[in-house]
C-alpha positions as CSV (number, residue, x, y, z in Angstrom):
1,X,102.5,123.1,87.5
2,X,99.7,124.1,85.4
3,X,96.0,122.3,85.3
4,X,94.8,121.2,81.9
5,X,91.0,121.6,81.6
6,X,90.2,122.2,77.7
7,X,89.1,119.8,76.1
8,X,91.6,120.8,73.4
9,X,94.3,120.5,75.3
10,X,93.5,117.2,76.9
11,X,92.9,115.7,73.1
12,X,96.4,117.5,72.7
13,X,98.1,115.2,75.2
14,X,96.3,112.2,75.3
15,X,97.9,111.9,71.5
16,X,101.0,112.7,72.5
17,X,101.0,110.7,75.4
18,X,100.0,107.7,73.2
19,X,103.5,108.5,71.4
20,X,105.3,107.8,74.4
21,X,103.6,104.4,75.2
22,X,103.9,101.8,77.2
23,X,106.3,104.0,79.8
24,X,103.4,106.7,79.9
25,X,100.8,104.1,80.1
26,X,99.5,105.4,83.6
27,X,98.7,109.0,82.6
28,X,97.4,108.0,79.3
29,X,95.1,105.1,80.4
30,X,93.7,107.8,83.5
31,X,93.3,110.9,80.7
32,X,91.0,108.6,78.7
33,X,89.0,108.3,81.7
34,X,89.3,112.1,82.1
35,X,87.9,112.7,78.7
36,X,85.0,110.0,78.6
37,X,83.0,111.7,82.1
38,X,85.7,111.5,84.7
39,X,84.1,109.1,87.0
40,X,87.2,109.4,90.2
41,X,87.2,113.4,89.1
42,X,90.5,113.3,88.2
43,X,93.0,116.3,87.2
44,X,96.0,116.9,84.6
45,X,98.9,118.7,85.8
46,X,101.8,119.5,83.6
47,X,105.0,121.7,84.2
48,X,104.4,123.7,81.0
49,X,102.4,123.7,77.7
50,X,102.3,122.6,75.0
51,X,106.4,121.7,75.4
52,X,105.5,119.8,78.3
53,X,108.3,117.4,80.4
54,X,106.0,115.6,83.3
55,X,102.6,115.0,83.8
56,X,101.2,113.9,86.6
57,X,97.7,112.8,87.3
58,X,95.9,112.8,90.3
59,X,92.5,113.4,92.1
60,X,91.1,116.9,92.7
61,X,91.5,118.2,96.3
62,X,88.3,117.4,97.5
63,X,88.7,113.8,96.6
64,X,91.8,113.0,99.4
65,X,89.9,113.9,102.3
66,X,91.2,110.5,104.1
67,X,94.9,110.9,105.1
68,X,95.4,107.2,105.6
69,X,93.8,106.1,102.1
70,X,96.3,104.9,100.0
71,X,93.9,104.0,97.3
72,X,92.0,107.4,96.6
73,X,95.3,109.1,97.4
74,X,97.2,107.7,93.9
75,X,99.0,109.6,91.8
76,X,99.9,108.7,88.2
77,X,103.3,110.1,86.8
78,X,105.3,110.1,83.6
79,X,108.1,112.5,82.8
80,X,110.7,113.2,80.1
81,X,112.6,114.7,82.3
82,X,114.1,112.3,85.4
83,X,116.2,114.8,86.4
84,X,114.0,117.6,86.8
85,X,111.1,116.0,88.7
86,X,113.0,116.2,92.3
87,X,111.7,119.6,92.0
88,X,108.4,119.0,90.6
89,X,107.6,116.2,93.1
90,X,109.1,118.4,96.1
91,X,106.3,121.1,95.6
92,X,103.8,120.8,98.2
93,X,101.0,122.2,95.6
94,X,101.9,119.1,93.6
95,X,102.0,116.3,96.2
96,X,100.2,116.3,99.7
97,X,103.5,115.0,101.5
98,X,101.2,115.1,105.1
99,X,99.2,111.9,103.7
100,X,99.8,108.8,102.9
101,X,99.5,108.1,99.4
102,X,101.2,105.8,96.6
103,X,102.7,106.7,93.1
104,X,102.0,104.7,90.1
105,X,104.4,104.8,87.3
106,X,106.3,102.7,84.1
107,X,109.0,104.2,84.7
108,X,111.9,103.1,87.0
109,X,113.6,106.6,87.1
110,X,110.5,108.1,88.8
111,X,112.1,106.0,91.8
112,X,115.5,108.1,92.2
113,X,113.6,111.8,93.0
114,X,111.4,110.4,94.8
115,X,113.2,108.9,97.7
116,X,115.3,111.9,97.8
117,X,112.1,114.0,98.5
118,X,111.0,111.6,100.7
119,X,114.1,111.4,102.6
120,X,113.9,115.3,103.3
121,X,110.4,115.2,104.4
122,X,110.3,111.9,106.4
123,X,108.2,110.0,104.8
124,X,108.5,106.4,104.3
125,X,108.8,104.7,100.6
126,X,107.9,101.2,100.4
127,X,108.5,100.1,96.7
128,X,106.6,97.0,94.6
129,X,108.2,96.4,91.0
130,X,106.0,94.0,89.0
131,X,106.1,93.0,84.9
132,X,104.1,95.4,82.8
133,X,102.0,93.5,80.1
134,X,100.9,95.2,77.2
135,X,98.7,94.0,74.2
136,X,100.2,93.4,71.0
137,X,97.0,93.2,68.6
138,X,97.5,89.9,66.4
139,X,98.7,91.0,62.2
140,X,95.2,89.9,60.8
141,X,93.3,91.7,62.8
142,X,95.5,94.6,63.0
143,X,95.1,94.6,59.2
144,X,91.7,94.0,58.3
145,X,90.3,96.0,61.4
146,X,87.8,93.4,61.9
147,X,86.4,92.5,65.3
148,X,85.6,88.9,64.3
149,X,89.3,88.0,63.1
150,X,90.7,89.1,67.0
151,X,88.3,86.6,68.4
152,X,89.3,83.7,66.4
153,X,92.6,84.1,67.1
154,X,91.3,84.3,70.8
155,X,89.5,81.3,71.0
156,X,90.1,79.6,73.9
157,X,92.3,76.8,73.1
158,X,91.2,73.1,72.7
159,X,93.1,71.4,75.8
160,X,91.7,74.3,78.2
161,X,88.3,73.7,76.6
162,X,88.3,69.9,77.0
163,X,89.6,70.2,81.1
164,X,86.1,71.6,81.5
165,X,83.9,70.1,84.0
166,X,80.6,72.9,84.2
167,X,78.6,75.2,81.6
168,X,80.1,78.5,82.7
169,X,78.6,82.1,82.1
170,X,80.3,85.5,81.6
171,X,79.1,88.3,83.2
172,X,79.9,91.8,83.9
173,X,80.5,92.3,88.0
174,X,78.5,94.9,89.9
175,X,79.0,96.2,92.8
176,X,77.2,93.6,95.1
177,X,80.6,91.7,93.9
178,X,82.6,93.9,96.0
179,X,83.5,92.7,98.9
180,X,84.1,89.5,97.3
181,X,86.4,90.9,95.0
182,X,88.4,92.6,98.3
183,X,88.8,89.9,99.9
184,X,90.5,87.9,97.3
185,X,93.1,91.1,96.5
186,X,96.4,90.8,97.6
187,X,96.6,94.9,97.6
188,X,93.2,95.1,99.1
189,X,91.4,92.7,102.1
190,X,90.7,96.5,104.3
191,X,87.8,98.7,104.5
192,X,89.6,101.6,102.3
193,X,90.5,99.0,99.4
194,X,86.7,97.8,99.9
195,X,85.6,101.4,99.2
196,X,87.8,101.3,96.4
197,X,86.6,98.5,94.8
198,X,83.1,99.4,95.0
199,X,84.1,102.9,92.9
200,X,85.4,100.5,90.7
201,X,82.7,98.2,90.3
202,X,80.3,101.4,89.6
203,X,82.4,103.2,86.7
204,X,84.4,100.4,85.1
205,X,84.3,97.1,83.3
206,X,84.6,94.2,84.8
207,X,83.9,90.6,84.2
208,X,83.7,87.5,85.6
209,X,82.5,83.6,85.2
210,X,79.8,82.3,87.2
211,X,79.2,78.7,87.6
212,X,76.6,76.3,87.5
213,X,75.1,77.4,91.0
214,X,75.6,80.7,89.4
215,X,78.2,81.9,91.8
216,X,80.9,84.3,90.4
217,X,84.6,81.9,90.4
218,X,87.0,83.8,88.5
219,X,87.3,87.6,87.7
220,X,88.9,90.2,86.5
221,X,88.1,94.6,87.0
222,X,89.7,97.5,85.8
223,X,90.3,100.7,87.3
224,X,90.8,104.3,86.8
225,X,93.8,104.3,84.4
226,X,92.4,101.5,82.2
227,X,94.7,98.6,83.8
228,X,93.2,95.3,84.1
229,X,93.7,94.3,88.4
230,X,92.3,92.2,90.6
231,X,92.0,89.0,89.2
232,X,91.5,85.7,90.7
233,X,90.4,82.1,90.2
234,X,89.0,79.8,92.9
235,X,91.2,77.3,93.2
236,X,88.7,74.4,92.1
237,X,88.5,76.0,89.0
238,X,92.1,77.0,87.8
239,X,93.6,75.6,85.0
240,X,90.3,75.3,83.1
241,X,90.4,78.4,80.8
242,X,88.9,80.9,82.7
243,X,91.4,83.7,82.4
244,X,91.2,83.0,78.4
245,X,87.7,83.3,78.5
246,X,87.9,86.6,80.7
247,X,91.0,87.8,79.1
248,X,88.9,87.0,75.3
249,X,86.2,89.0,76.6
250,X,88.3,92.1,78.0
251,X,89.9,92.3,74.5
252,X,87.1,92.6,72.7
253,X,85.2,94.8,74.8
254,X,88.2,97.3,75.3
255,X,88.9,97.4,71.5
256,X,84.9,98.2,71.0
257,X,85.3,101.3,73.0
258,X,89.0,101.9,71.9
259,X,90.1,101.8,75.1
260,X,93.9,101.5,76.2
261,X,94.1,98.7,78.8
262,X,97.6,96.4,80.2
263,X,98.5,94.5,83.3
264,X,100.6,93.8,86.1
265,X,101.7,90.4,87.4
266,X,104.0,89.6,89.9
267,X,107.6,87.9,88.7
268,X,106.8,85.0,90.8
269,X,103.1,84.1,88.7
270,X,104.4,82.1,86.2
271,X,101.4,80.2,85.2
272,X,99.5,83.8,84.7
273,X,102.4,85.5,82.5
274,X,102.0,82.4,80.6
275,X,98.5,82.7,80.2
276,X,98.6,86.7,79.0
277,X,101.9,85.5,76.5
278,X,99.3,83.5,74.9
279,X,97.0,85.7,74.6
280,X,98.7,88.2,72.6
281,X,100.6,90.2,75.2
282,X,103.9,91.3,75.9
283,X,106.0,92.2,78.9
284,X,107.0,95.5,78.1
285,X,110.7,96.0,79.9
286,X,110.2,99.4,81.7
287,X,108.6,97.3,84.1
288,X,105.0,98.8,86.4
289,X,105.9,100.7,89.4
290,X,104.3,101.6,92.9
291,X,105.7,104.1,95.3
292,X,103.7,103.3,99.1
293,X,104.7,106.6,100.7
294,X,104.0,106.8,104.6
295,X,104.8,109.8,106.5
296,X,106.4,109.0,109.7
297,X,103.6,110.0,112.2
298,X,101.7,107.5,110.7
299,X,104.2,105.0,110.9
């Protein structure tokens, strides 16, 4: 594999990549990040350029220096090629197969080499397929380019506004938000994940509502391949447009800075694919994908 580093060539493939949307969405939402100051110092490898097959993005060597941290240790994959990547994925220059680390992917067929690698170097795969939302930018807008025609046909609708009970701010989250944030993840509620959400909290957007009191109740952050995670609603306070107003927000600021961004939601959330269907997204069929790989001494 070969490691991009010209600015060139990563302009190069980030277009290309864009062609091959939403089932390259992980590489190209992490090689925007590359491009714009690198904040999780990230590299590009590819198996040959410019007539590429796979890409795979992950952090630079100095980076993984925990064996046992899934969330540092990520690697983001897309390939043309299915049935070549056995062989990319089996190099040990590629993947460090003596840590623990996780695979993120829209691609099912990433799945297949994978386990076979896995199965010859005993290393346990534990695999999570959720539904892959992507946004589909409303005619008018898309049209007339203008900012202010996406946010009226984002305004929060008038039941959600009307179940209101509080004056409610929006804010961007910092990093004194962090352990919050944890401990209201389903992926997260550990030390490592707390770690990672404070890298997060530093380099990325993320918003959330605070009421009244001024305490933060709903939020949403994004990480380093431009997908929106981590989002949660108190209880109390579900059901009364918070999302919308988050989700209004995101789109707007993302579209300022011409970012790519999507989401992940379990099959089981109803209520929250709802909630992105309305806003303009779409569940895009090749699905969001995460590899868990454990090797067996750590079992």
């Amino acid at each position: 594999m070969l490691v991009l580093r010209e600015p060139q060539q990563l302009q190069i493939l980030y277009e290309s990549l864009e062609e091959s949307t939403p089932e390259s969405l992980k590489v190209y939402g992490a090689l925007f990040h590359i491009r714009n100051k690198n904040p999780f110092n990230l590299e590009v490898l590819v198996d040959a350029w410019p007539e590429y097959q796979t890409v795979i993005i992950r952090p630079q060597k100095e980076e993984m220096k925990d064996d046992l941290d899934y969330y540092t240790n990520t690697y983001h994959v897309f390939t043309k090629a299915p049935d070549k990547l056995e062989e990319v994925l089996a190099c040990p220059q590629v993947i460090n197969w003596e840590q623990a680390f996780q695979i993120q992917g829209c691609q099912e067929s990433l799945g297949e080499a994978l386990q076979k690698v896995a199965a010859s170097k005993s290393v346990q795969v534990d695999y999570l397929r959720t539904i892959l939302f992507v946004f589909e930018k409303p005619a008018l807008a898309a049209s007339s380019g203008d900012k202010m025609d996406l946010m009226k046909f984002l305004k929060i609708p008038k039941v959600l506004e009307e179940r209101r009970k509080e004056t409610f701010q929006t804010i961007f989250l910092d990093v004194s938000h962090a352990r919050l944030v944890n401990e209201h993840w389903e992926m997260g509620k550990n030390e490592k994940s707390l770690k990672y959400v404070e890298r997060c909290l530093q380099n990325f957007a993320a918003f959330g509502i605070l009421s009244s009191a001024g305490n933060p109740i709903s939020w949403v952050l994004t990480e380093q391949s431009c997908e929106i995670r981590m989002g949660y609603t108190f209880p109390k306070y579900r059901g009364q447009g918070h999302m919308w107003q988050m989700g209004r927000h995101n789109i707007g600021y993302f579209f300022s800075k011409n970012m790519p961004f999507y989401i992940h939601v379990a099959e089981d959330k109803e209520k929250s694919q709802r909630i992105l269907l309305s806003l303009g997204f779409k569940n895009a069929l090749c699905g969001w994908h995460q590899w868990k790989c454990t090797p067996k001494k750590y079992c």
